[in-house]
N, C-alpha and C positions, 0 to 999 in steps of 0.2 A: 757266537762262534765258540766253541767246548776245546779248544785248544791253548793252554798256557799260555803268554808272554814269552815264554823258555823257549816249550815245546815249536812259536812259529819261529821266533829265533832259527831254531839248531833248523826246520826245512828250509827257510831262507838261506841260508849257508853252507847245506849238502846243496843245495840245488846248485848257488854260484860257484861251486868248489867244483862241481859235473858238470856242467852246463852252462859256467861262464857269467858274466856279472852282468849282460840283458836279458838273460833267462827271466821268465816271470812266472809264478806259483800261484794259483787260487785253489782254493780248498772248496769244495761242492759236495753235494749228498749232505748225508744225515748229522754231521757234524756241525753244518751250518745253523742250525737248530737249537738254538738251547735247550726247549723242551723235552727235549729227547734225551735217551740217556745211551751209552755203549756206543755204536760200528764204529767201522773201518775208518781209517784216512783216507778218502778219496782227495786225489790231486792233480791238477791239469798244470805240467809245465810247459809254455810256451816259449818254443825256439825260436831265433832268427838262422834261415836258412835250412839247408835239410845234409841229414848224414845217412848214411847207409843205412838199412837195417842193422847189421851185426853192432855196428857202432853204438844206434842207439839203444839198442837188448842191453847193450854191458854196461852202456851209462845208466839205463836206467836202475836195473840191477845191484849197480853202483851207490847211487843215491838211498835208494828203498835201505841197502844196508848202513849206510851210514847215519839217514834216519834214525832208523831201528836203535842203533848204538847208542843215540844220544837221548834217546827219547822212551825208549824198553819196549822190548816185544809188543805190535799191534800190528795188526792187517794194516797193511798199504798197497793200494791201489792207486799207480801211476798212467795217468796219462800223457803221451806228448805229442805234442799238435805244433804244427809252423805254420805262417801265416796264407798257404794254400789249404789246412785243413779245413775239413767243413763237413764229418761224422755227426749223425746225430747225435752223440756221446759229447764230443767239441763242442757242438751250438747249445747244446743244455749249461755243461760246465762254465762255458764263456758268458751263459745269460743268469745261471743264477748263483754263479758260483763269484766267494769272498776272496777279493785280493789278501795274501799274507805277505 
């Protein structure tokens, strides 16, 4: 995994500061990889229960910047999924994506 000890830290802690402290975060895509060097933060937060759209836009929103803050300018890509999803994007993230 190509993410500091810090860096999962500070998502671990935007996410339960947004999303509450059963919120759960795995990290998938290319970062999963050591091999590889550079993308984006891809991130699957999973909810208990569901909130509105508008709701979840701002938290997500939310998170991505507080991220960002603690950790310096990078692409982040948020996903949030609750325990009815089931997007193709979800089932990848959920199957090969690393708990933080």
């Amino acid at each position: 995994m190509r993410l500091t000890p810090e860096q999962q830290q500070a998502i671990r802690g935007a996410v339960a500061r947004h999303f509450g402290g059963e919120a759960t975060v795995r990290l998938f895509g290319s970062r999963v990889n050591d091999d590889l060097r550079g993308g984006d933060i891809d991130l699957l937060i999973e909810v208990r229960g569901s909130a509105t759209q508008a709701v979840a836009v701002a938290k997500k929103l939310k998170v991505i910047a507080d991220i960002q803050r603690q950790v310096g300018e990078r692409k982040i890509d948020v996903v949030l999924a609750d325990e009815s999803s089931d997007s193709p994007i979800v089932r990848l993230a959920r199957r090969e994506g690393v708990p933080i």
